[in-house]
N, C-alpha and C positions, 0 to 999 in steps of 0.2 A: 391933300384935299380935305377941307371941311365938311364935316356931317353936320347938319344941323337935325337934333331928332326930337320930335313933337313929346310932349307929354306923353302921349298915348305910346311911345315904341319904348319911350324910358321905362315904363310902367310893366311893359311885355320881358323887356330883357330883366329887373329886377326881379319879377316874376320866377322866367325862367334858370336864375341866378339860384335861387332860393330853391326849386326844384331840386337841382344840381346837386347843392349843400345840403340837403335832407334826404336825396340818395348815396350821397356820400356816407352820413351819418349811420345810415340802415343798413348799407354794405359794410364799413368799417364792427358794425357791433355785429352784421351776419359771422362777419370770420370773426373774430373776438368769441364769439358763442361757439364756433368749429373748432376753437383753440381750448378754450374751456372744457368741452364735452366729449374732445379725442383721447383715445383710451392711450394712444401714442405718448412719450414724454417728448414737451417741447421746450426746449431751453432758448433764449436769448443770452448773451455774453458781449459786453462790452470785448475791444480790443487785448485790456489784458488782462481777459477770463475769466473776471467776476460777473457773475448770474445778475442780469436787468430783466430777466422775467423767466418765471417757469409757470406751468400752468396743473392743473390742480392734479394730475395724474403723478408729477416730476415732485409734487407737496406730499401723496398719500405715502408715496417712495420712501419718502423722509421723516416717515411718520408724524406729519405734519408741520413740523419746525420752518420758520420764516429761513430762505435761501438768497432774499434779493441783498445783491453785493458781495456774498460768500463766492471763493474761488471754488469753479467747478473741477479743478483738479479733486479738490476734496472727497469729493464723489465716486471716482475712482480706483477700481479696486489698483494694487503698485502693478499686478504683473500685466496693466492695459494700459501704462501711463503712455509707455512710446508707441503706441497707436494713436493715442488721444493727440500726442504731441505732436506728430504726422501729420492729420489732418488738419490739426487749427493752424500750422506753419502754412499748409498749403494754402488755405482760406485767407490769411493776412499777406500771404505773396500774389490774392490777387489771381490766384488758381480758380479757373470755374468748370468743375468736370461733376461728374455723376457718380462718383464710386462710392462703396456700402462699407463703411468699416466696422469690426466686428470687436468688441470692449465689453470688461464685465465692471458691471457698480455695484458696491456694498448697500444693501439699503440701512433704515435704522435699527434694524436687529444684526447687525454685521452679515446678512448670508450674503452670499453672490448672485447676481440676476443677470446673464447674459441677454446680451441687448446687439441688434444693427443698427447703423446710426446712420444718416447724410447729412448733407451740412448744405448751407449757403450764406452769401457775403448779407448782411443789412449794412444799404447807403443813405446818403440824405444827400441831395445835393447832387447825387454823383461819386461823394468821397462814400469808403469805406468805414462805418462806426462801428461793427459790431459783426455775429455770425449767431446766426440762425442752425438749431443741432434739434433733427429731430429722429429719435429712437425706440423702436419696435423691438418689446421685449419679444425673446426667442427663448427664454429658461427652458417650459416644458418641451418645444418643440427637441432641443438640444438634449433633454432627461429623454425624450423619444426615441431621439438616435441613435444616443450613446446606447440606450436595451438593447433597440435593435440592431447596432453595430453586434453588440455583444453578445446576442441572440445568433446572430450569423454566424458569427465566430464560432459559437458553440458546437452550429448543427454541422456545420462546415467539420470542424474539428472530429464530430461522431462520423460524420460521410467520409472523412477521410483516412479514418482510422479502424475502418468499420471491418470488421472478419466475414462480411459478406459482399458479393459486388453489388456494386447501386449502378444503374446506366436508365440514360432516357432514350427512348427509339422515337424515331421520327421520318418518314418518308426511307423506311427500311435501313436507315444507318444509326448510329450510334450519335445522337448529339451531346450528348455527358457523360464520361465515366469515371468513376472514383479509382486512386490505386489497386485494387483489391480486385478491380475488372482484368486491368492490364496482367496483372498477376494469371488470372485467372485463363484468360484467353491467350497469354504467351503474346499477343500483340502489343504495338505503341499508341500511344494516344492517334498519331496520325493516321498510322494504318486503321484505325478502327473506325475514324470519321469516313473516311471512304471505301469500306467492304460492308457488304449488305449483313446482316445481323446472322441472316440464315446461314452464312459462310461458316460459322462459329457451330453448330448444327450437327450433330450424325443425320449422313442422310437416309437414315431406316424412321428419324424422330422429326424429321425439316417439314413435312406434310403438319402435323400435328400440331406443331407447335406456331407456324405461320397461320394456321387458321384459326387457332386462339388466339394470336393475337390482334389478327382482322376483325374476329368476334368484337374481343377487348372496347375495339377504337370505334367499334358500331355500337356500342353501350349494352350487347348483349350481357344478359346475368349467368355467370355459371363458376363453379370453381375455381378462385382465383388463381390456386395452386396446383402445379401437376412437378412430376419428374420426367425428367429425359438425360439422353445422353450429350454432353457437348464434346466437341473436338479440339483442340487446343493447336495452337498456330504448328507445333513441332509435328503434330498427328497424335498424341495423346489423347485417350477417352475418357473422361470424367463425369460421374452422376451426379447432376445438379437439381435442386428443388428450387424453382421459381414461386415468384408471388410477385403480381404487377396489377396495377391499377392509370385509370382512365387518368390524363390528366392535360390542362393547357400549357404551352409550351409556346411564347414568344408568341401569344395569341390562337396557335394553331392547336390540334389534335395531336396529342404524344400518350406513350405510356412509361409510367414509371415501373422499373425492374427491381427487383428484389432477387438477387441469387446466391445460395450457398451450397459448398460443393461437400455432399452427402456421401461421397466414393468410400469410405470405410464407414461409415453405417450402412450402407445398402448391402459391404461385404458382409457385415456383423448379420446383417437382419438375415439375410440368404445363408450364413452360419446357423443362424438362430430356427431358421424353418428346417432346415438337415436335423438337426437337433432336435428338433421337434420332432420331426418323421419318424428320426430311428428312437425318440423314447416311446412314442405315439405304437411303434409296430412293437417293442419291447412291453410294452404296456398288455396291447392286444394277445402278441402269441407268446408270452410267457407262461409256461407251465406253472409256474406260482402263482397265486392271489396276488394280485396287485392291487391298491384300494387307494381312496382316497377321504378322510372322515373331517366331520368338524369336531370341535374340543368337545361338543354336546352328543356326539355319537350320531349324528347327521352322515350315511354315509352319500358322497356326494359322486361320485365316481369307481366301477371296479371292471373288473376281466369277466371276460367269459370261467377264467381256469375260480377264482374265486367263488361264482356261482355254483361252478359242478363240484369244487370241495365240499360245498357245504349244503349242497340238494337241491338247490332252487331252479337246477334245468340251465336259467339264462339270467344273464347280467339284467334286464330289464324287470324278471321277476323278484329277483334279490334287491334290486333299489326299490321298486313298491312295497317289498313284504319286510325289509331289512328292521330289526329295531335290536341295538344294542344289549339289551338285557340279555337277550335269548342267546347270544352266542358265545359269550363269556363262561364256563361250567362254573367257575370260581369266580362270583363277582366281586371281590375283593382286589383279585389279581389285576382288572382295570384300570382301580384306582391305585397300584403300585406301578403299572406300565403307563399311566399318566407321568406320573409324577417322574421316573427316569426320563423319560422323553423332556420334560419339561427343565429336570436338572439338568442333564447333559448334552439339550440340543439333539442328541439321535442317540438311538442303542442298536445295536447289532448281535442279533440272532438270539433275540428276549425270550426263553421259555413258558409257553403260555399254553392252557389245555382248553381246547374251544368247544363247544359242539354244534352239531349238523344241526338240520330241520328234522331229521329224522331221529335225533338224541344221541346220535354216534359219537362218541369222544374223539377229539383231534388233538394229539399231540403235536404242538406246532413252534416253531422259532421265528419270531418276529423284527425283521428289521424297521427301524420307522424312523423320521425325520422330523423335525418341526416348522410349520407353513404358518408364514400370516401374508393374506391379500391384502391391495391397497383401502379396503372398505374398514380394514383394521379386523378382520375373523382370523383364530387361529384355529389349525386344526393339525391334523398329521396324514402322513403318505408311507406308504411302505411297501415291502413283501410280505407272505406269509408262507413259509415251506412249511408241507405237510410230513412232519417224520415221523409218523405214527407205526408205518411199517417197520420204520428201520428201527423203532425203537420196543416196538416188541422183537424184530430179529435181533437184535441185543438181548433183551433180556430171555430170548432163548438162549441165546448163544451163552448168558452168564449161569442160568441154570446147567445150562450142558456142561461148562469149564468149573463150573461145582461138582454138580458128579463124576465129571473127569480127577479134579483135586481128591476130590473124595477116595474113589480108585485108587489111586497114585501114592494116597496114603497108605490105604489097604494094602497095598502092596508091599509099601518098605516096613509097613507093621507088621505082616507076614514073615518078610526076609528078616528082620529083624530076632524075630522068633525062635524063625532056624538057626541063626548061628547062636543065639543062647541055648538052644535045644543042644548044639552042638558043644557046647563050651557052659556045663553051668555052673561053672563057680563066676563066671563075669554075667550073670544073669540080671537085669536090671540096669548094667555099666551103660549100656547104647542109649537108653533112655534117659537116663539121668544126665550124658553129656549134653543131650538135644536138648534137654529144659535149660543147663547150665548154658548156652550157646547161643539161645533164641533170648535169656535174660541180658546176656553180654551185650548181643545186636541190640537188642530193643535201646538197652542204654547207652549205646553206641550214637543212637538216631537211624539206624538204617532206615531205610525203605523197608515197608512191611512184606512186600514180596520177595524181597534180598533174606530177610530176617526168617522167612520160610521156609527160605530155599535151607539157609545153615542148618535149623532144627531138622527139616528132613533129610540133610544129608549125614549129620550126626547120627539118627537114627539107624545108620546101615553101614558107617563108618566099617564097621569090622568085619563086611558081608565076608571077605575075604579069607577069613578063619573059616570058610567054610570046607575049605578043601583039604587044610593040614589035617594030622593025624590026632586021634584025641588024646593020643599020648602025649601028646609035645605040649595041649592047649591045660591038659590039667595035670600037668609033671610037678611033685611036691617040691622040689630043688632045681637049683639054679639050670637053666639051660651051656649047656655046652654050645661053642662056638659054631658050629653045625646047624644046630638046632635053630640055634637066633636066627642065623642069616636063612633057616627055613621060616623061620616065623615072620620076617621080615619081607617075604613076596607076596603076603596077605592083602598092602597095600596095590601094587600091580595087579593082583587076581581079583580088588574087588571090583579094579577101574575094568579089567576084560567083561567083569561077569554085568557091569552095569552100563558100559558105551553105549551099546546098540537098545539102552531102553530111550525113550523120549519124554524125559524127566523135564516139567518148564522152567529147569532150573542145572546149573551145572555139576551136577550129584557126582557123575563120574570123578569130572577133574578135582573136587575138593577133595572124595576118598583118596583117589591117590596122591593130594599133597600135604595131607595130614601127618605124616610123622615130615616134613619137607623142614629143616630152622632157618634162622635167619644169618646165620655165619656159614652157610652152604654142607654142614655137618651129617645133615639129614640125608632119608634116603627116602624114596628110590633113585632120584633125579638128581640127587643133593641142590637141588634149587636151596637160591639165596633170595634175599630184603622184596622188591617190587615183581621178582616174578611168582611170587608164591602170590597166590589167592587171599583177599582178605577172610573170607570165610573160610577157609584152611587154616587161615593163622589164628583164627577164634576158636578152632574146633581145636587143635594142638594145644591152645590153652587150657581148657576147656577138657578133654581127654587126661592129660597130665594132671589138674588137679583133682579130678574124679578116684582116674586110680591109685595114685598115691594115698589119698583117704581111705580107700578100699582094700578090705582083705582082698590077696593073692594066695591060690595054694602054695606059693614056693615064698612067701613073707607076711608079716603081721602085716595093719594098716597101722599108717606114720600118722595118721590126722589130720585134720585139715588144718592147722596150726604150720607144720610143716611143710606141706605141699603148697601155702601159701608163700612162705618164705622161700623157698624153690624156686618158684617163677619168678615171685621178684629179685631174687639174686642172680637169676641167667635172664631179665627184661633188656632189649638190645643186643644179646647174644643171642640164643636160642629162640625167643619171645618175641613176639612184637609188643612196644612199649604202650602204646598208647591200649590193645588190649589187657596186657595184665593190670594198667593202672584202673579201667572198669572193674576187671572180675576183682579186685583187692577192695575199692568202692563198697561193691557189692557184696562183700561177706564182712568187712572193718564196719561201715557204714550203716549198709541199708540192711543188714540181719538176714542174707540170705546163708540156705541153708539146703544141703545137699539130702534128697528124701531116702 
């Protein structure tokens, strides 16, 4: 059918032609500018792969370098190629689907920039020319993740590692709990999802503890932390110390748990209060001073018995009136009972002389220790026994054992008398062994009371001539066999005449084993080597060289030259060796000399 159309409709359609063409124009540069100004990278890619446009987001990437014709493989970091290669196969097969593929690109400093990418076909015609790749970097999002992946991981790793139980309570059950619950509660994960919390409970503590936690989930403020007892699936009781807080849970109201099971500190600290009580009463009703000072003489703690040592009534008036100077007699001595305390960490039973309020001396022994609190103060802790009694009953008693010693000498200086009174051509003989005897021990090393004992029993050695006849004791010539073996029970008579005295030393038994030797020769017992007395075995030395020095009525004296030589030629026989090798010493050597 022909139109025929007037001027005037040619003129409307060229018109409206022109419109057409100039919103084309305005559309085509509106996207041109959205392509431009998208923070997105937009690539265009002919069929095989070389870049026919990118737009300026795809240029700053590249630090600006011309891209049109470069193959966008280039762009690609290698371990994205077969992703990239996936997608553009699908797009030239004519594939047309919506999926994101995920590819990292180097930019122009080599780093890596992960990117999602989609794609679509560019046609002309109908045919396929080319593929449209547009990609939304994701770098920080993915530096995001990877933290908080690894952030997870972490706290995950502490919660599940953790040496206390972590659990979330929620509508009275258990919605989370870490190994360390299961541990804890002797349950399994599933049983604990379904038994109400309070099951787990002593029920003397299930009151208590249900209502802090109702408090809890109302946002009351009070103590986050308390103890109680739990029960453990087998029936086992364990003291655990909670700590939980408010928190949301899958949108809803929960609380987070915190529990560690405190069962041997609870035991310890219940140790530690027994402990306390009975030093707390040992403190209180000890009859010694108990105190307690700082390194400055601050006393900071004492006893009742402390106070009334030392006059002040009561513990309360001794800490108000206390000042260290006053109680020291010897203020020297504090600064030496410092300083042991201080060397040796504690001293026991430190002799120290204190006095009262009243000026009374106290002879006292001080135990004490070395203390530092955590504020960093040192001071000391102790007893103080008062043995001021016992130590003057001592030295009564050493005055009394003096005048006693004193006596006891009197005595055998007495007896001694007599039997020279009886015998006096050996007048002087008793005396001179006791000096010789006590010089022997001394350089022997005895013990000074051992070394006494010999001198006084030397002195009396011969009490026993008291009873023979004076005929026998001062006969000018040799004794007859009779005679001897009478002169010879002198030894027995002196042991009768001195048993029954109470000598602090064994007087009897030396007298009679003084003529005793060491090859059993002797008499009266003829004792041999260890059962004779050392002190016996000093005095027979000792005796033997006296009187062989000494005029006798029935012989001249030989000397001490000879009597010397005597002993040591029967030393081991007759003699104990290790005494003649002293008295030999002692008259070769050190110029002793018989008075």
């Amino acid at each position: 059918m022909k139109m025929d159309l007037s001027g005037q409709d040619l003129q409307r359609r060229y018109s409206d032609l022109g419109a057409r063409y100039d919103a084309l124009l305005d559309s085509e540069g509106s996207f041109r500018q959205l392509l431009e100004d998208a923070h997105d990278c937009i690539v265009a890619i002919d069929l095989e792969g070389r870049i026919t446009y990118c737009n300026p987001a795809v240029q700053a990437m590249s630090g600006g370098r011309d891209l049109i014709g470069l193959p966008i493989r280039k762009l690609v970091a290698p371990e994205s190629l077969s992703v990239y290669d996936t997608m553009i196969d699908r797009r030239r097969a004519g594939v047309t689907d919506h999926l994101s593929y995920a590819f990292t690109l180097r930019d122009s400093m080599g780093a890596e920039r992960h990117f999602d990418a989609r794609s679509s076909i560019l046609s002309k015609d109908g045919v396929p020319v080319g593929i449209m790749v547009i990609a939304r970097e994701e770098t920080e999002r993915k530096k995001t993740e990877a933290v908080l992946v690894e952030s997870e991981a972490k706290y995950r790793s502490l919660v599940e590692n953790a040496n206390e139980a972590i659990f979330i309570v929620q509508d009275g059950v258990l919605k989370f709990a870490n190994p360390r619950t299961l541990v804890l509660t002797g349950a399994t994960a599933e049983e604990l999802a379904v038994t109400p919390f309070t099951e787990f409970i002593h029920p003397e503590d299930r009151e208590f503890v249900l209502k802090s936690h109702l408090r809890r989930l109302r946002g009351e403020r009070f103590a986050p932390r308390y103890r109680f007892r739990a029960v453990r699936k087998a029936g086992e009781t364990r003291w655990v110390e909670l700590d939980a807080v408010r928190i949301q849970w899958q949108g809803r109201d929960a609380t987070l748990n915190f529990v560690a099971d405190v069962t041997e500190r609870v035991a310890m600290e219940e140790a530690l209060k027994e402990s306390e009580a009975r030093y707390r009463s040992f403190f209180m009703t000890s009859r010694d001073a108990v105190y307690i000072t700082t390194r400055e003489g601050e006393l900071l703690d004492c006893n009742d018995a402390a106070a009334e040592m030392f006059g002040y009534g009561d513990k309360e008036t001794l800490l108000r009136m206390f000042r260290i100077s006053d109680i020291y007699a010897v203020s020297e001595e504090r600064a030496r009972h410092i300083e042991a305390i201080e060397r040796q960490g504690s001293v026991m039973d430190y002799p120290i002389t204190l006095r009262g309020l009243d000026g009374r001396i106290h002879h006292t022994l001080i135990s004490s220790t070395l203390w530092r609190d955590p504020l960093g103060r040192v001071g000391f802790q102790g007893t103080i026994k008062d043995i001021t009694e016992r130590k003057e009953a001592e030295e009564h008693l050493q005055k009394t054992l003096w005048n006693l010693r004193k006596a006891v000498e009197a005595i055998i200086t007495t007896l001694s008398m007599a039997v020279e009174m009886k015998d006096p051509y050996t007048a002087g003989h008793q005396r001179r062994v006791s000096q010789l005897c006590r010089a022997i021990a001394e350089a022997m090393g005895l013990p000074p009371d051992q070394v006494e004992g010999v001198a006084m029993a030397a002195m009396i050695h011969d009490i026993g001539k008291i009873g023979l006849p004076a005929e026998i004791l001062s006969k000018p010539t040799r004794l007859t066999p009779i005679e001897l073996s009478l002169l010879q029970t002198h030894a027995d008579t002196g042991y009768d005449i001195l048993k029954d005295i109470e000598f602090p030393w064994p007087v009897a038994h030396i007298v009679a084993q003084h003529h005793e030797r060491m090859d059993g020769s002797g008499y009266p017992e003829g004792l041999a080597m260890d059962d004779i007395l050392l002190e016996a075995k000093i005095l027979a030395v000792a005796d033997v060289v006296e009187a062989m020095a000494s005029y006798r009525p029935y012989r001249p004296a030989v000397g001490i030259v000879s009597a010397l030589e005597e002993i040591e030629r029967q030393q081991g026989i007759l003699y104990d060796p290790e005494v003649v090798q002293v008295c030999l010493r002692l008259f070769r050597e050190q110029g002793y000399r018989l008075e």
